[in-house]
C-alpha positions as CSV (number, residue, x, y, z in Angstrom):
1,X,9.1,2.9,-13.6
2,X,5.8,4.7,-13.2
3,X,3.7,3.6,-10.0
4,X,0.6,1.7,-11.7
5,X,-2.2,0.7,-9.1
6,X,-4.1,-3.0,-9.8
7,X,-6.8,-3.5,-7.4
8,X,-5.0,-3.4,-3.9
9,X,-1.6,-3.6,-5.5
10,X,0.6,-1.1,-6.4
11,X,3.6,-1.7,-8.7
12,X,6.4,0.8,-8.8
13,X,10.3,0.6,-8.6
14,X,10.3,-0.4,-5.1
15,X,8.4,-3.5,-6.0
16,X,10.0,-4.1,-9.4
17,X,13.7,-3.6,-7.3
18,X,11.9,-6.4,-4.4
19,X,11.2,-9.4,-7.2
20,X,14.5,-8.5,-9.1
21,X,16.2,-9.2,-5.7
22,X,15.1,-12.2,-5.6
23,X,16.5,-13.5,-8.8
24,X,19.8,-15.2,-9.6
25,X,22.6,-12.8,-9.3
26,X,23.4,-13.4,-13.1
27,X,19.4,-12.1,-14.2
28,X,19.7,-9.6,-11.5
29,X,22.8,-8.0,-13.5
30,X,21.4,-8.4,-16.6
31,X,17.7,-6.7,-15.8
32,X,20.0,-3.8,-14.5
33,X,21.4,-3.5,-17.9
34,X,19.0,-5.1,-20.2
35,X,15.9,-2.5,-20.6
36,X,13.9,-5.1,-22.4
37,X,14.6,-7.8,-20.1
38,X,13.3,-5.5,-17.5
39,X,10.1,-4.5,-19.1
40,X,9.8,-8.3,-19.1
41,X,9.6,-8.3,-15.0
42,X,7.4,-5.4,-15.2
43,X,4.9,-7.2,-17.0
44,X,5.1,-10.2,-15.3
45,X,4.5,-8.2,-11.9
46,X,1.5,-6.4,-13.5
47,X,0.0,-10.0,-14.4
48,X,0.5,-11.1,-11.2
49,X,-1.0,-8.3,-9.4
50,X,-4.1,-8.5,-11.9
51,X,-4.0,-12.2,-11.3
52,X,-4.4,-11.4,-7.2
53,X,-6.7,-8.8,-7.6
54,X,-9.2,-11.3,-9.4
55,X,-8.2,-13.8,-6.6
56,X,-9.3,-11.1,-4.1
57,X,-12.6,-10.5,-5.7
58,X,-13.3,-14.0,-5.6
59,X,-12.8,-14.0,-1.9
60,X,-10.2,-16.5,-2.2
61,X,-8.2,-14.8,0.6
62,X,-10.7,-16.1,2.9
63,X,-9.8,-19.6,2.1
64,X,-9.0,-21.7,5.1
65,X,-5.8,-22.9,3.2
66,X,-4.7,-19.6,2.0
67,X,-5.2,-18.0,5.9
68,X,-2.5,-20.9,7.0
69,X,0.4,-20.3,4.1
70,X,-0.1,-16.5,4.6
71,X,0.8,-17.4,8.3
72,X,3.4,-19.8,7.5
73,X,5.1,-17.4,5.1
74,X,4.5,-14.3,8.1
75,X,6.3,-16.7,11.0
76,X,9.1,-18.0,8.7
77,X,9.8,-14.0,7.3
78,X,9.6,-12.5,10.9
79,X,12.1,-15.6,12.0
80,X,14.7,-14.9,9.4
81,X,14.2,-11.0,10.1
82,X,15.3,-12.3,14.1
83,X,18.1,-14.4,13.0
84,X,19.2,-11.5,10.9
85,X,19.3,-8.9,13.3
86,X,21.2,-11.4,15.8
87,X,24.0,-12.1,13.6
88,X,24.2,-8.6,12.8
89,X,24.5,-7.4,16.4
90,X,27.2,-10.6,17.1
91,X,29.4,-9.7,14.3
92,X,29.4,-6.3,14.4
């Protein structure tokens, strides 16, 4: 996939390969072998990233409500990072 750039977002492989990860396991084997299933994601990634990039011009990241969830979703990612490293280092 060709690196397209929508406002602050950039959508490329490593982004499309991010989203498809996070699909069941059944729709992440068939976007690996289904090229117009994958276009499908591709697009969908490009609208939301034209979505946020009208939410940014809006100023909507400045939102009292939006400043919480983004610091919500930062504690809860950065926790599961820590739990993941700690198992890693007791079962190795």
């Amino acid at each position: 996939m060709e690196t397209k750039k929508i406002g602050n977002f950039e959508i490329g492989e490593k982004q499309l390969k991010q989203f498809m990860s996070r699909l069941p396991q059944d729709q992440q084997a068939y976007a690996e072998t289904n090229e117009q299933f994958r276009k499908g994601i591709e697009t969908r990634l490009e609208e939301i990233a034209l979505f946020a990039a009208y939410g940014e011009e809006m100023g909507l990241e400045e939102r009292e409500e939006i400043q919480e969830a983004l610091a919500a979703s930062r504690r809860d990612y950065i926790s599961q990072l820590a739990m993941s490293e700690l198992l890693k280092d007791i079962t190795a």
